[in-house]
N, C-alpha and C positions, 0 to 999 in steps of 0.2 A: 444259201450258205451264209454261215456267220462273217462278214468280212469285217466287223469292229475287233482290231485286233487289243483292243483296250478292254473287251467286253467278256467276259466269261458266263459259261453257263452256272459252275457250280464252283463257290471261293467255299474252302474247307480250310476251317482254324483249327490247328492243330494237326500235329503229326501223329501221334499215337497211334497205336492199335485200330481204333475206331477211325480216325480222319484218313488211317490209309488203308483200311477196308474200303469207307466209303470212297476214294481215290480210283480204288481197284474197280468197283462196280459201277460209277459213274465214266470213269475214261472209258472203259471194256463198250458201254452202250455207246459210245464214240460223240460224247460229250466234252465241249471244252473244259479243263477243270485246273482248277489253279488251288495247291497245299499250300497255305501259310505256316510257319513255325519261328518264333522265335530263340528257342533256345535247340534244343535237339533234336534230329530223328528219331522218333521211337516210343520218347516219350520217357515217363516215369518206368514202365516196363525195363529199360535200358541197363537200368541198375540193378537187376535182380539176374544174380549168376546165375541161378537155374531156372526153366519152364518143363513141368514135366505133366501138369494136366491140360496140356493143349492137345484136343484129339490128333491124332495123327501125327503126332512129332513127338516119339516119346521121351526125348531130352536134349533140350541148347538154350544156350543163356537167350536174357530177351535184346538185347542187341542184335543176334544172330538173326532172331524170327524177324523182326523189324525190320532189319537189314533186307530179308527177302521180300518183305509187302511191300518195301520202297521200291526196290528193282524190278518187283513184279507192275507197279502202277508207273512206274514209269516207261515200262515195255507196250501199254496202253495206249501211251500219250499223255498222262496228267503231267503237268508241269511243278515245279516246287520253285517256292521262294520264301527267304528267309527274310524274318518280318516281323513284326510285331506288331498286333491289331490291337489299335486304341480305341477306337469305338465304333460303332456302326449306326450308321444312317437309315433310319428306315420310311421316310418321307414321300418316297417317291417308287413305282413298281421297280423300277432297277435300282436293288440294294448299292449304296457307295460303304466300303470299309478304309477308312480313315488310317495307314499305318505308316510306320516308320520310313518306308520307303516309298509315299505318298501316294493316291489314293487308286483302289479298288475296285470296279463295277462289277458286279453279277446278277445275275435273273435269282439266285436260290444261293442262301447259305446253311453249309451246315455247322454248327457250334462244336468244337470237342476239344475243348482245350483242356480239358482233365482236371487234377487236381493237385493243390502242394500239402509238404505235410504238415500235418497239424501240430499246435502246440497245445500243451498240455494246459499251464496256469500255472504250476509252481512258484513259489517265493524262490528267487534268485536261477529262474529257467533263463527271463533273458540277460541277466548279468552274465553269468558263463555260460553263454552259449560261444564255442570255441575257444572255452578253457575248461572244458571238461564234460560240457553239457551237446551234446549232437546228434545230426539226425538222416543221415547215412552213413552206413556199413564200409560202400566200397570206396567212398573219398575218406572218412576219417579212423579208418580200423587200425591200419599201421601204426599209428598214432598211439594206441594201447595196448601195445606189445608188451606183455608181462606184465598188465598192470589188470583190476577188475575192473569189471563193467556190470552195474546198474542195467538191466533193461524196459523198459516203460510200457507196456500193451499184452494184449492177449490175442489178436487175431494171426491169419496167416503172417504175417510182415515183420510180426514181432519173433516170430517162431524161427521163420526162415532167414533173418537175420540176424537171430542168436547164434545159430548152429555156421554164421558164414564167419560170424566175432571170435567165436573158439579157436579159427586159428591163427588169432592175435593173441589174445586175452587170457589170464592167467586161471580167471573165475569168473562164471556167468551169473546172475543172480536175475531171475523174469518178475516182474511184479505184476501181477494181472490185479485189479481190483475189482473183481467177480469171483465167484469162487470157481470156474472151470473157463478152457480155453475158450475164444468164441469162434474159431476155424475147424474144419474140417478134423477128426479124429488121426484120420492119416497123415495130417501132416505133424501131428503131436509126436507120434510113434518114435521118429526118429530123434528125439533130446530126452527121451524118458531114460535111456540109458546112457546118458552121454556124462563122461567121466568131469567134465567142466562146468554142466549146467544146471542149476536148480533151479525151482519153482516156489514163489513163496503166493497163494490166492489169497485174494481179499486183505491185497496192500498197496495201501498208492504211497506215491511221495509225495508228503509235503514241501523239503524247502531242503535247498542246497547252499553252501556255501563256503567259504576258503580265502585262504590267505592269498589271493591272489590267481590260487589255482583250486580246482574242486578236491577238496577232501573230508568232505564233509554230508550226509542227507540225514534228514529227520523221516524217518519213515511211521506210517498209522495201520494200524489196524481197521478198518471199517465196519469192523463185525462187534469188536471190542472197543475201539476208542481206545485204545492205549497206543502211544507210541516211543519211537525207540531212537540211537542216535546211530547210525552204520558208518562206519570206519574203516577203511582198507585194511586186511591182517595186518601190513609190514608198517601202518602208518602214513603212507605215502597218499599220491593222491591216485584218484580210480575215476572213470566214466562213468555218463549217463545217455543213454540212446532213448528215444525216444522215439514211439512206432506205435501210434496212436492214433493210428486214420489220417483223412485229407481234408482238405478243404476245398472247396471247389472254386476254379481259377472264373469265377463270373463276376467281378464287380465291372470288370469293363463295357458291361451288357446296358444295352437303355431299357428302360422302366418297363415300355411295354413288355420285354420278354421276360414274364412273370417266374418268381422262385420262390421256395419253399423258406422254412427260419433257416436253415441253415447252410442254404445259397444255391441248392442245387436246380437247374432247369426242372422246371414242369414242362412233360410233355404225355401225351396220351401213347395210348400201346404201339405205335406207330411211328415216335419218335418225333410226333408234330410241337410244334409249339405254338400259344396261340393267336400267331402271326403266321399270316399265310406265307408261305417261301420260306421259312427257315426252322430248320431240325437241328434236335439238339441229339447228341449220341456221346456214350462214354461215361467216365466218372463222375462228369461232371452233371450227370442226369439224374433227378430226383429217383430210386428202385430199390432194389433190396441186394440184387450181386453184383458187386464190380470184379469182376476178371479178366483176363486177354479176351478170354471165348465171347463175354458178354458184350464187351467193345468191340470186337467184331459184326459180333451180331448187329448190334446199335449202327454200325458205319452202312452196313449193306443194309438195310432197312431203310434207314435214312436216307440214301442214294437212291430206290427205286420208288420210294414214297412221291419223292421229290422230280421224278420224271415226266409227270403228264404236268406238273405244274410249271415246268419251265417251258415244254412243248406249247401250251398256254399261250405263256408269253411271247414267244417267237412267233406265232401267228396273229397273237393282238396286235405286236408293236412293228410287226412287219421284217422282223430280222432276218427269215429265210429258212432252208434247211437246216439240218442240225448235222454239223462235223464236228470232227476233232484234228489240233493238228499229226500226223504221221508220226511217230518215237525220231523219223531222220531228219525233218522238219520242225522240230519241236523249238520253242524260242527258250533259250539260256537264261530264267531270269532272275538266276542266282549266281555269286561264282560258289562252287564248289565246299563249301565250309562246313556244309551237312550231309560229304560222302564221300568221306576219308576216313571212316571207322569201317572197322571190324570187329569181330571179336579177342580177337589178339591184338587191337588197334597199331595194323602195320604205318612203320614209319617213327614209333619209337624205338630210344636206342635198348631197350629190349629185346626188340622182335626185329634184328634185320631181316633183309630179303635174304633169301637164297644164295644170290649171286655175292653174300659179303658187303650188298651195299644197304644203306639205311632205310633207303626210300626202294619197296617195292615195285615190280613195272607198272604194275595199274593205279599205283598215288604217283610215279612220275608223267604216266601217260595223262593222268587227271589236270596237274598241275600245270605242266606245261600249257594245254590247253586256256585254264585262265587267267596263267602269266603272257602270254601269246596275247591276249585282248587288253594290256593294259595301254594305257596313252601313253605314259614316258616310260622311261628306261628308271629301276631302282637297284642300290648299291645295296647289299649285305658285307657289313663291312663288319669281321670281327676281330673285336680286339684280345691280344693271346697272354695266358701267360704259362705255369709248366706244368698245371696239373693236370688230371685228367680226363677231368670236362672239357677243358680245352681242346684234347684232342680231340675225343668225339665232336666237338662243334665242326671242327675244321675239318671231319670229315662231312660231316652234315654240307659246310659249306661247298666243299669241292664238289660234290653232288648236286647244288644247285645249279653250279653254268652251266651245265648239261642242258637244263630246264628248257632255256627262253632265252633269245636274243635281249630283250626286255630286263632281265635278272642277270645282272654284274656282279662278282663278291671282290673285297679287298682285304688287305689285313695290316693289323698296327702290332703295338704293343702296350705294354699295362702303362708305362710311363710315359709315354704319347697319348693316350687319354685322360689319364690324371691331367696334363696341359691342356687338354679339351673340353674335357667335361669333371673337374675335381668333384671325386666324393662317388661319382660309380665304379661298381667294384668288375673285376674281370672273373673270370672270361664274359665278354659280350659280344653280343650280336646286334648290333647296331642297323636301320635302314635309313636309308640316308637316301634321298630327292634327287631327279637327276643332274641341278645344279650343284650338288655337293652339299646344299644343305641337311642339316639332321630333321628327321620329322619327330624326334624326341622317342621314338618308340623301338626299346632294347629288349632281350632275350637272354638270360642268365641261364640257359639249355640249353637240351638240344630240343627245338622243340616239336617232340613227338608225341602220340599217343593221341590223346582229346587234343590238346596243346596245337598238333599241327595245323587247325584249324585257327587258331590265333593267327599263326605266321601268315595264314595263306590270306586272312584281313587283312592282317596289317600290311603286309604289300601290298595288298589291293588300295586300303587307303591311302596311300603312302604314292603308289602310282599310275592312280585311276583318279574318277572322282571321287571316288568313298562311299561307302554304305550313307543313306539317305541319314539326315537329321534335321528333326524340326528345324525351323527360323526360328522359334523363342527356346530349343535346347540348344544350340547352336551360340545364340545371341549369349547366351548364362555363362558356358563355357570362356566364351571369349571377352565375357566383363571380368574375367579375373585376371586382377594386376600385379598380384607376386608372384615371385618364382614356386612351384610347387612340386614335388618330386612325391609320385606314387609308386609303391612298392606292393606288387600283388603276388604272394606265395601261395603258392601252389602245390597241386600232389599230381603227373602226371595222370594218375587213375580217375582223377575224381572228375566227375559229368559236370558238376556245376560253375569249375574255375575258368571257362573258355569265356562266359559271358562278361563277368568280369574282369579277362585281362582283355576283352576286345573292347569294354567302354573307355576303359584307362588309355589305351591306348588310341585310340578315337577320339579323345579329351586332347592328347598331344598332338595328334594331326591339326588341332582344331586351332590350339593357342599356343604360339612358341615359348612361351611361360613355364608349359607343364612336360614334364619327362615322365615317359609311364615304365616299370622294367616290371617284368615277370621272371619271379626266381622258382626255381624248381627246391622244393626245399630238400630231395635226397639230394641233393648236392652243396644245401648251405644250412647245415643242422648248426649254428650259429647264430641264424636270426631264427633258426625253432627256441632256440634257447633263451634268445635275448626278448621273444615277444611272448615267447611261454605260448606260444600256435599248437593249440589239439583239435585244430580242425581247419579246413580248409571249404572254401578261399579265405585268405586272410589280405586284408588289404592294410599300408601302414602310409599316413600322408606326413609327408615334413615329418617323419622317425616322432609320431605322437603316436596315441594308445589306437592299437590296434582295433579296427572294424571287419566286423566277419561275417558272411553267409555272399550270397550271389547277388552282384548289382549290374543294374542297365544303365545306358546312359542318363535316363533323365535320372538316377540314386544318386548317383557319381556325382552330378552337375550340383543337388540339393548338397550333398553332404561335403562339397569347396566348398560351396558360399558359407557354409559354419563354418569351417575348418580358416580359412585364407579369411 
């Protein structure tokens, strides 16, 4: 029997499709196996409202489908934990993975941490990038409600996120620069007649730019070499999306594990790579399809590949039989941060429960569970005033004592805080330590949806020990000696704002220096306006020029030490 309970048979990077195939097929053979994921469950998939060439599910968004490999590999016995792997050790037979929440051992790993998306290269791509220039649908669509939108690619992703923009968007405009789609015919079908969307082939963008805000692209010909200036009909400004392929999430790989120019894992039909013990599967695999089906595929492959070689090792090294622990035995070694989604993401004030309350029975029976294991007791202390966030907060809050012994809520008002804390705006949600002191980390929401997963950190950090952080990100954090106030707006929908409101706030657990608040911008279209925000997350340090896209803790720590 395994009794190293430090020791895993199979550490799997990444949650996708692929890392929770392979999840599925390595717990099922009753292997220990441990999911790493830093950012989400599910993966890029996540963000795509529909799946409809997945055999045998002829339609549900890919949350939904993900949602079900989770609960299916966890009905196995794989365990998850949220993480982020820095790099891997390959020195010694028993792999060490180096992560955020310090270190790893496993007999065999598999790679799948997928891919981000691409950028293109345009003159002034990264200047507006979140004033106009973006690169998902379902965090920044809202955002271009009546206005046009630019679309940048020709494959599936460009297709099926033009046709999700139309119901923002006033005009679609695709620029493929090839003269015909590079996806599937079928999935073309449905925007050839679509009253918002046209097709211009064999045009890229060159260069974008504006007064501040995008109102401006220089478009080319590549057939012709003639180019042109495009202008919103009404003059205003319009979007750019950008849906241009990925890139593969590999630079954190060491050397030996060989890749292609343009980063992807080399591995043979088998998913080997060539290191013995570790498979790579998914996007991030050098091949010709990336789909759900093919990630799939990749995960189970890789997981039965990877069978006689860890079997191997357990009789080299003397480790014993091969178990797994029981689903009712299983070790906790995460809290909860990556299974509070759904597809209606209950627990925003969208989608109450049934019963009229916010939090549905299975996110209260969740939470309570890992408020129930914190060390002290923390204060949700909101401060009120008469609109209408407000209320909803306060209902949010009365919902909490319910929760945990552990979880207290209290309430002020706006000019009790302004004596407290001058210059944060209300309604807040404040956590507060169980001495009374502030751990600097507030809530301008209610925070549901992706969102709820911040709250459920930031208690955690707040009264626990905290999600792991290096001693030299830790150390960066805490050399900073001015006051520093981060502002990270948000869009409840969008997948990518959870990471960074939980470094920000992770920052403030760290150094009572820094206050982190997370505003929900449908409820503060005033700093939409004052930061000119077309896209999310937006982050604003000490009210200077806004920073935008998804950051971890170590960005955060880099981008104080310029800023302060």
């Amino acid at each position: 029997m395994n009794t190293d309970s430090s020791l895993y048979d199979f550490a799997i990077v990444g949650a996708g499709p692929a890392g929770l195939s392979a999840a599925i097929y390595a717990a099922r053979a009753r292997y220990r196996v441990l999911v790493l994921e830093k950012d989400r469950i599910g993966g890029q998939i996540t963000i795509t409202s529909e799946v409809v060439n997945y055999p045998g599910v002829e339609k549900c968004s890919g949350k939904e489908l993900t949602e079900r490999m989770r609960r299916q590999a966890e009905s196995f016995g794989a365990e998850f934990m949220s993480a982020e792997v820095r790099s891997l050790d390959l020195s010694q037979e028993i792999r060490v993975l180096h992560t955020s929440r310090g270190e790893i051992r496993a007999l065999s790993v598999i790679i799948a941490t997928g891919a981000s998306p691409r950028k293109v290269g345009f003159r002034g791509e990264a200047e507006f990038q979140g004033r106009g220039v973006a690169y998902c649908a379902t965090c920044d669509g809202e955002f271009f409600t009546g206005r046009e939108v630019l679309v940048v690619g020709g494959g599936f992703a460009a297709v099926e996120e033009s046709i999700f923009l139309a119901k923002y968007a006033s005009k679609i405009t695709i620029l493929v620069r090839r003269n015909e789609f590079s996806c599937a015919r079928s999935a073309v079908e449905e925007l050839e007649h679509h009253p918002k969307i046209s097709v211009r082939f064999n045009t890229e963008i060159q260069e974008v730019s504006g007064d501040g805000i995008l109102d401006r692209a220089v478009l080319r010909n590549n057939v012709t070499g003639e180019t042109e200036e495009y202008h919103a009909a009404d003059g205003g400004n319009f979007g750019v999306f950008v849906f241009a392929g990925y890139e593969p999430s590999t630079g954190w790989l060491p050397p030996e594990i060989t890749r292609d120019s343009s980063g992807c894992v080399i591995t043979d039909e088998r998913c080997r790579t060539v290191v013995p013990g570790i498979c790579a599967a998914g996007d991030l695999r050098a091949k010709d399809l990336r789909q759900v089906v093919t990630a799939v595929a990749d995960g189970a492959t890789a997981a039965t590949v990877l069978e006689k070689e860890v079997q191997a090792l357990h009789e080299k090294l003397g480790i014993g039989d091969l178990t797994v622990h029981a689903p009712e035995r299983k070790k906790d070694t995460a809290p909860e941060e990556n299974r509070n989604e759904s597809r209606e993401n209950p627990g925003s004030e969208e989608n109450a429960s049934g019963d009229g309350r916010l939090l549905d029975s299975q996110i209260r029976s969740q939470l309570a569970g890992v408020f129930g294991k914190m060390a002290s007791t923390v204060t949700a202390k909101l401060w009120e005033d008469d609109s209408t966030l407000s209320g909803l907060m306060r209902s949010f809050a009365g919902e909490l004592e319910d929760l945990s012994a552990n979880l207290a809520t209290s309430f002020g008002t706006a000019a009790e805080l302004q004596e407290k804390h001058p210059g944060i705006r209300t309604p807040a949600l404040e956590l507060l330590r169980q001495d009374g002191s502030s751990s600097g980390i507030f809530f301008h929401a209610v925070p549901g949806g992706h969102e709820l997963n911040s709250f459920v950190i930031g208690v955690y950090n707040t009264g626990g020990p905290g999600q792991a952080v290096s001693p030299e990100t830790a150390e960066r954090i805490r050399r900073i000696s001015r006051p520093v106030q981060i502002q990270v707006l948000v869009s409840l929908s969008c997948t990518m704002c959870p990471e960074t409101v939980m470094a920000a706030h992770r920052a403030a657990t760290l150094n009572p220096l820094i206050t982190a608040e997370m505003f929900d911008l449908n409820h503060f279209p005033e700093l939409r306006e004052q930061y000119a925000v077309m896209s999310v997350p937006c982050m604003i340090i000490n009210s200077g020029k806004p920073v935008f896209g998804k950051k971890n803790l170590d960005q955060l720590a880099e981008i104080l030490e310029g800023a302060v």
